[in-house]
C-alpha positions in Angstrom: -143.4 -118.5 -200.1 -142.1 -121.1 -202.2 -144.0 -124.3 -202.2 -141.5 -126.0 -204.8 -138.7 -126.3 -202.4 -141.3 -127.9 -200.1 -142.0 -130.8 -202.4 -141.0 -134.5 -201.7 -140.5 -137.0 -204.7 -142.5 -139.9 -202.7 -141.1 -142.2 -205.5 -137.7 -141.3 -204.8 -137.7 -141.3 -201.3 -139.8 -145.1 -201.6 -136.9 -146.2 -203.6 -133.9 -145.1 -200.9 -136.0 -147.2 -198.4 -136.8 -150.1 -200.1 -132.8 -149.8 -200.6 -131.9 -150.0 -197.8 -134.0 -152.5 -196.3 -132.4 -154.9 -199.2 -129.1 -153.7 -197.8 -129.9 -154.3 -194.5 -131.2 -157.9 -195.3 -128.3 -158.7 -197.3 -126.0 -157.6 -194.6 -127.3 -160.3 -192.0 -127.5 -162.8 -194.8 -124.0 -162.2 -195.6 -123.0 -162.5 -191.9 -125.1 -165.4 -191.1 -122.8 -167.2 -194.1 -119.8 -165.8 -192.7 -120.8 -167.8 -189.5 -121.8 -170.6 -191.6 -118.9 -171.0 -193.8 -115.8 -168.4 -192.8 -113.9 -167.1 -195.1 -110.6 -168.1 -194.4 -107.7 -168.2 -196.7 -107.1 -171.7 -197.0 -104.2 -173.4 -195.3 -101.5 -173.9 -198.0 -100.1 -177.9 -197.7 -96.6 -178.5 -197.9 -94.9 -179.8 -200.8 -94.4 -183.2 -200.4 -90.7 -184.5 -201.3 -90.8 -186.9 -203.9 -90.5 -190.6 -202.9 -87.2 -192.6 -204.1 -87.8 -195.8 -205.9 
């Protein structure tokens, strides 16, 4: 048997978690602003006409 292709990189497999957790928490902190503070394109006003003097 081959014990190489049974080997886990620990530090490699630490680092895809402790990605993903980050994600994870950026996710809801992203969505929580969302809710916050939306997005939105803002509404455009309408040209004023110019007054007369």
């Amino acid at each position: 048997m081959n014990q190489d292709s049974k080997l886990v990189d620990l530090g490699a497999e630490r680092a895809k978690r402790v990605h993903d957790l980050n994600e994870k928490r950026l996710n809801e902190v992203r969505q929580a602003f969302e809710q916050a503070m939306p997005l939105t394109s803002p509404k455009k006003k309408p040209k004023k006409k110019p007054k007369k003097r």
